[in-house]
PADREN-457650 format. One record per residue: residue number from 1; x, y, z of N, C-alpha, C, CB in turn. Coordinates in nm, 2 decimals, always signed. Glycine has a CB too. Layout:
# PADREN-457650
NODE  num     nc1     nc2     nc3    cac1    cac2    cac3     cc1     cc2     cc3    cbc1    cbc2    cbc3
NODE  NUM       X       Y       Z       X       Y       Z       X       Y       Z       X       Y       Z
...
END
This chain:
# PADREN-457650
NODE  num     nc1     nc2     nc3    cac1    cac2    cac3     cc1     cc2     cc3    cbc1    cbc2    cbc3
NODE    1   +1.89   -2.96   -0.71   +1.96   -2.88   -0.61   +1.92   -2.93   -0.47   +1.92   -2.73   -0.62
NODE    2   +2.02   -2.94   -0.37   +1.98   -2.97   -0.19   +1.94   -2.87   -0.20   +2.07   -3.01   -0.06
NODE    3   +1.81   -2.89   -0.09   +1.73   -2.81   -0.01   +1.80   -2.76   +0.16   +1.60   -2.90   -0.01
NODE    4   +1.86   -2.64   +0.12   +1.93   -2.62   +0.23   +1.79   -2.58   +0.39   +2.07   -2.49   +0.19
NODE    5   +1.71   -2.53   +0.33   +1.62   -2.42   +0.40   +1.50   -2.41   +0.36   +1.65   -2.29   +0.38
NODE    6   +1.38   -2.37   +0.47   +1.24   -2.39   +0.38   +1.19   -2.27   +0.48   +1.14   -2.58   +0.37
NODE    7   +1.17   -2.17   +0.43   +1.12   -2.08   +0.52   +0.93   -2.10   +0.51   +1.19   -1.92   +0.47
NODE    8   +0.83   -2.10   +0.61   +0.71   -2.12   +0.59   +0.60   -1.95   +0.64   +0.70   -2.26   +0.67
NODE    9   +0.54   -1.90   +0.56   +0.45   -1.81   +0.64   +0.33   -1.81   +0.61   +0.47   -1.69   +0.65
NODE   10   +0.20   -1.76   +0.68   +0.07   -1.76   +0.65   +0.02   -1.64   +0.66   +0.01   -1.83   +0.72
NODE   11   -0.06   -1.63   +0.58   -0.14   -1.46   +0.59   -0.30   -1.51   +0.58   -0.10   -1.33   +0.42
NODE   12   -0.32   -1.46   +0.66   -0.47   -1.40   +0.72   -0.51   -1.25   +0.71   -0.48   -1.42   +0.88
NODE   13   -0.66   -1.26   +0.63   -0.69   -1.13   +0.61   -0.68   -1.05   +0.47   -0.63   -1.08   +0.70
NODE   14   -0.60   -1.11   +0.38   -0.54   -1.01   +0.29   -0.48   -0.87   +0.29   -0.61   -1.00   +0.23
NODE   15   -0.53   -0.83   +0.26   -0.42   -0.70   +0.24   -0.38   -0.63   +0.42   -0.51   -0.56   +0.12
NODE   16   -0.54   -0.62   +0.47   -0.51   -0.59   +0.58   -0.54   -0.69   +0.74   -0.56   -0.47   +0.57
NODE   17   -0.44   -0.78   +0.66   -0.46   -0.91   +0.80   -0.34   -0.86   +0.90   -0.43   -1.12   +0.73
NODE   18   -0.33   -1.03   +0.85   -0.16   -1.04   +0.93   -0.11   -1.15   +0.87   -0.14   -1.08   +1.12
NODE   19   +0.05   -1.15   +0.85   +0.14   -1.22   +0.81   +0.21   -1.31   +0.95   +0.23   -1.11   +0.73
NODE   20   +0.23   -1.42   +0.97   +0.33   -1.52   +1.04   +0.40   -1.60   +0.99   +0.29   -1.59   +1.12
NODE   21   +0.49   -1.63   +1.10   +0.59   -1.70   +1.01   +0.56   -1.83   +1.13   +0.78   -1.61   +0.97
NODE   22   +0.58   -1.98   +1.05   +0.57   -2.12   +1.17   +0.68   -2.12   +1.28   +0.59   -2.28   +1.09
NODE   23   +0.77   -2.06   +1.26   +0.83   -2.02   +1.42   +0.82   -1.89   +1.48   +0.98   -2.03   +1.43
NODE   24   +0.71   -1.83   +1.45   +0.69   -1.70   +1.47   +0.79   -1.59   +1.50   +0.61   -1.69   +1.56
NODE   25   +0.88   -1.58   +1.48   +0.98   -1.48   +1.44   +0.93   -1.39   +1.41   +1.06   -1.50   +1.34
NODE   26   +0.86   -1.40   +1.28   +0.78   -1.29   +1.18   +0.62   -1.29   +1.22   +0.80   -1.35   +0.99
NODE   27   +0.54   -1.17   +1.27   +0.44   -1.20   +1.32   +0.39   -1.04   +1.31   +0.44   -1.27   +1.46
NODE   28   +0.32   -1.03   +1.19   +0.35   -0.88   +1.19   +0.14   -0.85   +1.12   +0.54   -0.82   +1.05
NODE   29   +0.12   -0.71   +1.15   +0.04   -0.65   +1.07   +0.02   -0.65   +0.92   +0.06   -0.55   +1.09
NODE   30   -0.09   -0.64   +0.86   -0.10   -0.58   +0.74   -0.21   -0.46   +0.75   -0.15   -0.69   +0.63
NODE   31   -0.17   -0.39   +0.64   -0.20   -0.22   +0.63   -0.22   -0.21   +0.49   -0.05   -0.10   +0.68
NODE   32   -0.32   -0.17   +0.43   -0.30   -0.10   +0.29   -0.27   +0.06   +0.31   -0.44   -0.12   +0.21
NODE   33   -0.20   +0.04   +0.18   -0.10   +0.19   +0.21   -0.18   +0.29   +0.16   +0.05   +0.20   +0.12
NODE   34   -0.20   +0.43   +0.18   -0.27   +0.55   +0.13   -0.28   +0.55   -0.03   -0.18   +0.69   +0.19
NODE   35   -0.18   +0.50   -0.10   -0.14   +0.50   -0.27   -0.24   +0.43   -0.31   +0.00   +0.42   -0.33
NODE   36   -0.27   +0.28   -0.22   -0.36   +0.20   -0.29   -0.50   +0.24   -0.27   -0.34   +0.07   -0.26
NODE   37   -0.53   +0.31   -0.18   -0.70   +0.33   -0.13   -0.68   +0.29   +0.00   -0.83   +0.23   -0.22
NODE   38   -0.62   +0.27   +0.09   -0.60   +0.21   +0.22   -0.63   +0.31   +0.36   -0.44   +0.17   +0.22
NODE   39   -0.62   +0.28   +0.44   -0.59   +0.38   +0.56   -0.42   +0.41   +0.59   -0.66   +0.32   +0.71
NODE   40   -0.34   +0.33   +0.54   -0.22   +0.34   +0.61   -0.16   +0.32   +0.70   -0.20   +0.41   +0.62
NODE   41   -0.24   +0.22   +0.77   -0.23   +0.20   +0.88   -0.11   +0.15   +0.97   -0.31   +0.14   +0.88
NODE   42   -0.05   +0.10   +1.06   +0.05   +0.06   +1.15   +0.13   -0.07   +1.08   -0.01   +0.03   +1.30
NODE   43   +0.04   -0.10   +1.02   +0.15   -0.26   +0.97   +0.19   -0.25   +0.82   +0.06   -0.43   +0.98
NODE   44   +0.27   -0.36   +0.78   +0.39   -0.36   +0.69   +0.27   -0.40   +0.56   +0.55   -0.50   +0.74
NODE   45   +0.31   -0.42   +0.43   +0.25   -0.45   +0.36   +0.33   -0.56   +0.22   +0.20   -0.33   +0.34
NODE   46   +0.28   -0.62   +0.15   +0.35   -0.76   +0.07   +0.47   -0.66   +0.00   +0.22   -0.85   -0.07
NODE   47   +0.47   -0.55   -0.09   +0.58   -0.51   -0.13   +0.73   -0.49   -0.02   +0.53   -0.40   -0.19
NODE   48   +0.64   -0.41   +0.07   +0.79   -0.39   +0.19   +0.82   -0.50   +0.24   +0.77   -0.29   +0.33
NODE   49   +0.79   -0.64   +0.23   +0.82   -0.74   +0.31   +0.91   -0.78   +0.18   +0.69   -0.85   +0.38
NODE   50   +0.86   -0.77   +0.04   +0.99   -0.85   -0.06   +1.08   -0.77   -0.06   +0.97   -0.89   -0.21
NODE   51   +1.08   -0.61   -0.06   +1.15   -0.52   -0.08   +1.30   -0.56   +0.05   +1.03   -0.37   -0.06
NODE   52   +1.27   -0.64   +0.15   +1.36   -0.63   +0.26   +1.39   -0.77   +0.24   +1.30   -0.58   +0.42
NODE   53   +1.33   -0.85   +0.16   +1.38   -1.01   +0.15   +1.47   -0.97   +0.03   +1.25   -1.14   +0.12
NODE   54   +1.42   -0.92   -0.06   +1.54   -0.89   -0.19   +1.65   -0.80   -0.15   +1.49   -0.80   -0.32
NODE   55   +1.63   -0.72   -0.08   +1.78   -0.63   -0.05   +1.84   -0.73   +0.05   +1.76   -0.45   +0.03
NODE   56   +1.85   -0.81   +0.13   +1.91   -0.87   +0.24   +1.98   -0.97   +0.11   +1.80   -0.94   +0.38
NODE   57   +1.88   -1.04   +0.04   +1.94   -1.18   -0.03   +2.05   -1.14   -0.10   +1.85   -1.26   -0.14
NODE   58   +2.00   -1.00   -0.20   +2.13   -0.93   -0.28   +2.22   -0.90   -0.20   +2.11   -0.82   -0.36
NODE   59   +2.20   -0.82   -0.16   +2.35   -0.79   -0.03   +2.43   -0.88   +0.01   +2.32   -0.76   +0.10
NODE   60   +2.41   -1.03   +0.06   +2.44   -1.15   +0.11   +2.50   -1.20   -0.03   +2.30   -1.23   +0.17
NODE   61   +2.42   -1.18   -0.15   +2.51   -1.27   -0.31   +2.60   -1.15   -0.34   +2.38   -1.30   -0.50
NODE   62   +2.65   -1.04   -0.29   +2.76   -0.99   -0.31   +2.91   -1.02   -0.31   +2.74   -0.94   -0.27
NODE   63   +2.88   -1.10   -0.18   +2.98   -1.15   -0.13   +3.08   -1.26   -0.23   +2.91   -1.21   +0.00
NODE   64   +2.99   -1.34   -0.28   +3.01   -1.48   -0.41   +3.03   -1.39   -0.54   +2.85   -1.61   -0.44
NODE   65   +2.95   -1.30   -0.56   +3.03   -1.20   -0.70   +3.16   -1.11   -0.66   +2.91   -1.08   -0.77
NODE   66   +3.11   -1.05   -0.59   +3.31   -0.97   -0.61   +3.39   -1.07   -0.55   +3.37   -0.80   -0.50
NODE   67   +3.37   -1.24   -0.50   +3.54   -1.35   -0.50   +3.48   -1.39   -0.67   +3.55   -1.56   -0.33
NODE   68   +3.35   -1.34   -0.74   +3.39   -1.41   -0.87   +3.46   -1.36   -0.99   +3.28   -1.46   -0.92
NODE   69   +3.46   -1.22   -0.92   +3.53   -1.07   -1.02   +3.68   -1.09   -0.97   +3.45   -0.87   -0.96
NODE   70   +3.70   -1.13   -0.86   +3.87   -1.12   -0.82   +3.88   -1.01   -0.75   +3.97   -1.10   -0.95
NODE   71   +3.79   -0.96   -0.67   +3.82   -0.83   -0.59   +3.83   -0.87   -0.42   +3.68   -0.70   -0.63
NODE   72   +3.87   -0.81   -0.37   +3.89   -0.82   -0.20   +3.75   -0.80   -0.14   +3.99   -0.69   -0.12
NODE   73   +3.69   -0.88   -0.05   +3.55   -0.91   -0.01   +3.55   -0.72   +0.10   +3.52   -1.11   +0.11
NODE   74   +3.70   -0.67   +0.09   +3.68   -0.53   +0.19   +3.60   -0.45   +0.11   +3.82   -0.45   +0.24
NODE   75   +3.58   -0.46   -0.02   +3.49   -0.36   -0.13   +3.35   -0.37   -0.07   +3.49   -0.40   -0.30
NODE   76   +3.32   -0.44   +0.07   +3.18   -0.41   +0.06   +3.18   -0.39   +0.18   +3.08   -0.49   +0.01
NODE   77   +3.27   -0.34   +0.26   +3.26   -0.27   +0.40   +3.21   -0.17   +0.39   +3.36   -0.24   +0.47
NODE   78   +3.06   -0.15   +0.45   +2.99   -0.06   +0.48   +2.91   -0.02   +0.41   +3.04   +0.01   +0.50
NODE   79   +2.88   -0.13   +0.28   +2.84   -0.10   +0.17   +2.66   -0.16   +0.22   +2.94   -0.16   +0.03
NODE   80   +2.61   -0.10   +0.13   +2.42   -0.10   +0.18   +2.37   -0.13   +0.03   +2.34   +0.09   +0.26
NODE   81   +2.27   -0.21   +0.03   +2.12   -0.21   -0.08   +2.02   -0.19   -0.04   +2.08   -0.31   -0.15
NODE   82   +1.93   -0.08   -0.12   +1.84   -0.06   -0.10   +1.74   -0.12   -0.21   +1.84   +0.05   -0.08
NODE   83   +1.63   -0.14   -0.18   +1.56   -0.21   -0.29   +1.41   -0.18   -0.27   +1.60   -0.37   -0.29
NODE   84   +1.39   -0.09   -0.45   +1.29   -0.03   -0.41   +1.15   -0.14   -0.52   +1.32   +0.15   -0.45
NODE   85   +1.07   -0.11   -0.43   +0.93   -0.26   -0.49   +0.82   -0.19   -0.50   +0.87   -0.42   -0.37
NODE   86   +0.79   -0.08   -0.62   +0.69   -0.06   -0.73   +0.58   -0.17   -0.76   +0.78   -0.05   -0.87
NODE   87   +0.48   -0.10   -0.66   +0.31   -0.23   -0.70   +0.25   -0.15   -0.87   +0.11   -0.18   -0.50
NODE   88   +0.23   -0.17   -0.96   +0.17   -0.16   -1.06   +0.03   -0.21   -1.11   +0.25   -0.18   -1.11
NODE   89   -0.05   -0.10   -1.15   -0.19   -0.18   -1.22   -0.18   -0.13   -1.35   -0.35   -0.14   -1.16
NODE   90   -0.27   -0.21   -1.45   -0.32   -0.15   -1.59   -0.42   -0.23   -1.57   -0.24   -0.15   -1.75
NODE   91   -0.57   -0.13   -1.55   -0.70   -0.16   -1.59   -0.74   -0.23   -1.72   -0.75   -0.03   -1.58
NODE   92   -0.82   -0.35   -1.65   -0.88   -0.33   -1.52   -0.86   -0.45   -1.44   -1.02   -0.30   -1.52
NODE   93   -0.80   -0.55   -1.46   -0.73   -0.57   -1.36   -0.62   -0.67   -1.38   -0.80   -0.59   -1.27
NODE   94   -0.51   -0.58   -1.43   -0.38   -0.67   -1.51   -0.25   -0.56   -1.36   -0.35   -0.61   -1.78
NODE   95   -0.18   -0.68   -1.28   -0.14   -0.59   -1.19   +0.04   -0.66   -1.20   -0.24   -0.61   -1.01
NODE   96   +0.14   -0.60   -1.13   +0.25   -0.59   -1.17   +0.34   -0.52   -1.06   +0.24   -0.54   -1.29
NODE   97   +0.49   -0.57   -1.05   +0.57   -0.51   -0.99   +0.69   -0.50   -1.05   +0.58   -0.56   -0.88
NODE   98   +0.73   -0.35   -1.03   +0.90   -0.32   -1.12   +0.99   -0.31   -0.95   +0.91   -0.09   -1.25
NODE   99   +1.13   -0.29   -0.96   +1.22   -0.33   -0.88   +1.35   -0.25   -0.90   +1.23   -0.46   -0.88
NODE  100   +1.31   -0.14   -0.80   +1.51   -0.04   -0.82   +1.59   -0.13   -0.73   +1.55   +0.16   -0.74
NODE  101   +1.76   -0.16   -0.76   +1.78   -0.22   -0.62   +1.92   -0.14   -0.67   +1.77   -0.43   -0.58
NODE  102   +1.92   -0.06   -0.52   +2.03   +0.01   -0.55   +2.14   +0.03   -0.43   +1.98   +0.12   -0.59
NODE  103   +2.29   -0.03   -0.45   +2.37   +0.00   -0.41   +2.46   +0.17   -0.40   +2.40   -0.11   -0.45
NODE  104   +2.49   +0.13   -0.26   +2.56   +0.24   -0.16   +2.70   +0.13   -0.12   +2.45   +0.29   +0.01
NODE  105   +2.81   +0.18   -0.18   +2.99   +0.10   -0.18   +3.09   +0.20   -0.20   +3.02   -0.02   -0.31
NODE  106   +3.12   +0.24   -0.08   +3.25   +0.37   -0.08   +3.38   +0.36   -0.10   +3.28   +0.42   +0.03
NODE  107   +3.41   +0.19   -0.11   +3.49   +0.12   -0.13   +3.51   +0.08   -0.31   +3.45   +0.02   -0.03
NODE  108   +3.43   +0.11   -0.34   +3.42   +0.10   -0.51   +3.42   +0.19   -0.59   +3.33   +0.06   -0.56
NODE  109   +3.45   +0.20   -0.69   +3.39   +0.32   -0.80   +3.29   +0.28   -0.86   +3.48   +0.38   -0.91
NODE  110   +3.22   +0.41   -0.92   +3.06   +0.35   -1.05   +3.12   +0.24   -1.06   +3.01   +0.42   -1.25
NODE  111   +3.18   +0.22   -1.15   +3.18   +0.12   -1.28   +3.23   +0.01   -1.22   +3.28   +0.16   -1.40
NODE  112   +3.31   +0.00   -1.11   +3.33   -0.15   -1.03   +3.21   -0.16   -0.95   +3.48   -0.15   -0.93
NODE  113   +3.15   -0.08   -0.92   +2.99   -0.11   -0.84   +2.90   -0.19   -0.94   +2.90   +0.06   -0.81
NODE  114   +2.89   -0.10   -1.07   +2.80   -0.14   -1.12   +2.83   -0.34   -1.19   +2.77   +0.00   -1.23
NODE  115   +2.94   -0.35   -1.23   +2.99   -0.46   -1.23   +2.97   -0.58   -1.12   +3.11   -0.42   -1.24
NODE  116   +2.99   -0.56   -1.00   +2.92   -0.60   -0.89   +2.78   -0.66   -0.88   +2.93   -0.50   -0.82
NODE  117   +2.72   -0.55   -0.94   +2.60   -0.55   -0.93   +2.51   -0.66   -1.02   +2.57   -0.42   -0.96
NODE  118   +2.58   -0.65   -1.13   +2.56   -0.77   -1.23   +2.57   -0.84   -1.23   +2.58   -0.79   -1.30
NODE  119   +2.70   -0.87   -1.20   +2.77   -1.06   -1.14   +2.64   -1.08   -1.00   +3.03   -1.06   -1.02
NODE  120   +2.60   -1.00   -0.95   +2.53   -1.03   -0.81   +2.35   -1.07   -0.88   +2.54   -0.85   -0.68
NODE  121   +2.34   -0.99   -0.96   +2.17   -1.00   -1.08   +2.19   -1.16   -1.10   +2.18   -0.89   -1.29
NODE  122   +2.32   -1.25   -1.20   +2.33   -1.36   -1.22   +2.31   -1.45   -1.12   +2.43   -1.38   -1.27
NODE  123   +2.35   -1.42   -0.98   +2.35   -1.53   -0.85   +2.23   -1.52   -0.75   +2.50   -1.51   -0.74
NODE  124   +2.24   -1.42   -0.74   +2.09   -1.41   -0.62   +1.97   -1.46   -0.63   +2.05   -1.29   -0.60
NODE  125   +1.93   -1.58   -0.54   +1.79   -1.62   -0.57   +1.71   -1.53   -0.64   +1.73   -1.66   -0.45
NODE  126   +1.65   -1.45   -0.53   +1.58   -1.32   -0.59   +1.58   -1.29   -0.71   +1.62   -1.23   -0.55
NODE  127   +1.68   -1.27   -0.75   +1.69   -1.24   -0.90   +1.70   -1.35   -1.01   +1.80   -1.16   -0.93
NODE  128   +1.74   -1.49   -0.98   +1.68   -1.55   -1.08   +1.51   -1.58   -1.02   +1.77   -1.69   -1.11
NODE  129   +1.50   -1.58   -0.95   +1.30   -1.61   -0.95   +1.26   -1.46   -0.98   +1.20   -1.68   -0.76
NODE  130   +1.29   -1.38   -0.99   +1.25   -1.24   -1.09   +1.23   -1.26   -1.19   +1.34   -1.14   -1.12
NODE  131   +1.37   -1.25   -1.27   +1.43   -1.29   -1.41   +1.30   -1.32   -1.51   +1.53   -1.44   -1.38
NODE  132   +1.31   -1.22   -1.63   +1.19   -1.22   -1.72   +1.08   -1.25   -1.69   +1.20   -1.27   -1.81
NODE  133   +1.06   -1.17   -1.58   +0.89   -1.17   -1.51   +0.88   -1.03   -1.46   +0.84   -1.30   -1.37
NODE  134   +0.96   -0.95   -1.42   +0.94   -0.81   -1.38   +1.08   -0.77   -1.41   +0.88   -0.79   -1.21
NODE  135   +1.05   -0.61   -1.42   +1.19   -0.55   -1.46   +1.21   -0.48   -1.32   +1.20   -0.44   -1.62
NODE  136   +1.37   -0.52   -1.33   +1.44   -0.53   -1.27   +1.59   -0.39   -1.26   +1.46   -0.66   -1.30
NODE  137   +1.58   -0.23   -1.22   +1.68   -0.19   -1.31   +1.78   -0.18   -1.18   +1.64   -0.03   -1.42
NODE  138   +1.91   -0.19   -1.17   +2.02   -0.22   -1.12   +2.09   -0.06   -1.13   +2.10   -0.35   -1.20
NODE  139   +2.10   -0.01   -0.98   +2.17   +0.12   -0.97   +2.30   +0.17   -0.89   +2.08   +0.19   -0.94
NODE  140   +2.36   +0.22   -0.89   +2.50   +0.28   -0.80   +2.50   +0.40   -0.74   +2.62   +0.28   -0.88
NODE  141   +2.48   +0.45   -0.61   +2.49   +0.54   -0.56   +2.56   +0.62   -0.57   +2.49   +0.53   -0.48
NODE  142   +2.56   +0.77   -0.55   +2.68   +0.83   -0.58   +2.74   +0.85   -0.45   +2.66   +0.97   -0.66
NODE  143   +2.86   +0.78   -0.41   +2.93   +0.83   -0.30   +3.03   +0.81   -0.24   +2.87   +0.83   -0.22
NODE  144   +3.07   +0.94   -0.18   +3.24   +1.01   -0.17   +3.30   +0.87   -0.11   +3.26   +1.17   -0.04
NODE  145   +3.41   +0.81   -0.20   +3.51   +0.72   -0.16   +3.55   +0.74   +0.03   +3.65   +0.76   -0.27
NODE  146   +3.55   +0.61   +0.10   +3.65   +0.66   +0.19   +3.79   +0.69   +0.20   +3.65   +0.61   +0.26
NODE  147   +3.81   +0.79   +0.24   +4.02   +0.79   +0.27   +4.08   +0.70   +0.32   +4.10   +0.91   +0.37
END
């Protein structure tokens, strides 16, 4: 494959350092969260940083699955993913992450959402570097069509 892009960042500190990125764009806190034993503090943490790199990428591979379904690229006006990033342990120390990623498309019904969603599972980086290493479950919002 060409290498279109190479994004680079560094972390200092571990859990509660700091994350940068080599053009500093990204220059942020780390915080352990109250769940894990943490204080909670002001900065972001490794799940919410993939949690916003996976919903942006999926969202973005939508676009290439509904022209691969045959549908009008307007089915995703206004439409949103959320994507939820589950840290997991089993003692004592075997650790793990599961992944909701769930679409909001007013422009769709279930079943053409959820279709969407699948053709989008096959293309998205994200989800093939996932892919039979963490489960992954794929969801559709419930909500009122626009007129």
């Amino acid at each position: 494959m060409q290498r279109l892009y190479t994004a680079e960042a560094t972390a200092y500190g571990a859990r509660t350092g700091a994350v940068v990125t080599s053009d500093e764009k990204l220059d942020l806190a780390l915080s352990l969260p109250a769940d894990m034993g943490g204080d909670d503090g002001p900065g972001t943490n490794p799940e919410q940083l993939f949690a916003a790199g996976y919903a942006a990428c999926f969202h973005s591979a939508m676009r290439h699955a509904v022209r691969e379904l045959g549908l009008s690229p307007k089915v995703l006006e206004g439409s949103h993913v959320t994507a939820r990033v589950t840290f997991l342990k089993e003692p004592p120390m075997d650790f793990g992450l599961a992944v909701e990623l769930e679409l909001t498309a007013r422009a769709m019904d279930p079943e053409q959402a959820l279709q969407v969603m699948e053709m989008t599972h096959q293309i998205c980086p994200y989800s093939k570097a996932t892919m039979g290493n963490i489960e992954v479950q794929l969801l559709v919002a419930q909500a009122a069509p626009v007129d």
